[in-house]
NUPAMI-758593 format. One line per 10 residues: their letters; for each residue y, z, x of C-alpha. Coordinates in nm, 2 decimals, decimal comma. Layout:
# NUPAMI-758593
a> Y Z X; ...
# end
This chain:
# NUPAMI-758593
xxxxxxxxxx> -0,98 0,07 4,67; -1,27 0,34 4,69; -1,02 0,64 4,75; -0,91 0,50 4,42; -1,25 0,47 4,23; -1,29 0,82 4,40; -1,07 0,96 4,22; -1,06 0,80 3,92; -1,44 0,91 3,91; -1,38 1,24 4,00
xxxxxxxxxx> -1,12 1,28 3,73; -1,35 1,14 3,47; -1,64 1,42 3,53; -1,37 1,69 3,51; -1,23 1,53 3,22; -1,59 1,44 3,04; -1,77 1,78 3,11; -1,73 2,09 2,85; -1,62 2,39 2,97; -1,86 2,54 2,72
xxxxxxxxxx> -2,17 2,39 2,54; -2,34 2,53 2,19; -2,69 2,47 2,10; -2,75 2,13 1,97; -2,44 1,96 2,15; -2,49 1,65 2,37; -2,31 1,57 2,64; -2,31 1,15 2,73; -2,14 1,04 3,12; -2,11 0,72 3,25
xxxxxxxxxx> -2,06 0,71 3,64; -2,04 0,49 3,88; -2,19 0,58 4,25; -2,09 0,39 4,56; -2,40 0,37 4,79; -2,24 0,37 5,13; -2,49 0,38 5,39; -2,36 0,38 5,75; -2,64 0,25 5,92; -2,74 -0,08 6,12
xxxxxxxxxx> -3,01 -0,13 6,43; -3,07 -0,38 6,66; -3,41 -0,45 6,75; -3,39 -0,57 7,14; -3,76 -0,63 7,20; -3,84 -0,84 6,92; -3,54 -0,96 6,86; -3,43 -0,89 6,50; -3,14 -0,68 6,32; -3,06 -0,49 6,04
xxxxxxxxxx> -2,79 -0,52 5,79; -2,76 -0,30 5,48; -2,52 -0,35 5,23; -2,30 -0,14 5,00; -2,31 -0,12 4,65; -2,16 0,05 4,36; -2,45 0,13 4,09; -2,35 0,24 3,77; -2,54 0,57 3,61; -2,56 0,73 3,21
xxxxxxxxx> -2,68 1,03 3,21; -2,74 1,21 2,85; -2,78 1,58 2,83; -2,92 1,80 2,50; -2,84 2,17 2,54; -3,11 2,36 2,37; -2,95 2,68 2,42; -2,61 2,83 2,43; -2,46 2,85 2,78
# end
């Protein structure tokens, strides 16, 4: 399932980004990022441990080119 949203994200950018931009042209994305942090702890001398979740957080990001590129 995340190879696939890996890929289908990755095709998306490619697809969503122009190879040129003029002055005055927006560009709009909408992503999603998968936080994937591969980390955990056990605290022996208080006895406590950590567990951290995944989670897939979505992202807009809206550029304005000012210039040509």
């Amino acid at each position: 399932m995340k190879k696939l949203l890996l890929a289908a994200t990755a095709i998306a950018m490619t697809a969503a980004a122009p190879a040129f931009a003029d002055q005055g042209d927006w560009l709009i994305r909408l992503r999603a990022i998968d936080v994937m942090p591969n980390e955990s702890a056990d605290i022996d001398p208080i006895g406590g441990d950590v567990d951290i979740d995944n989670s897939i957080v979505p992202e807009l990001d809206i550029t304005y080119f000012f210039q040509d590129q």
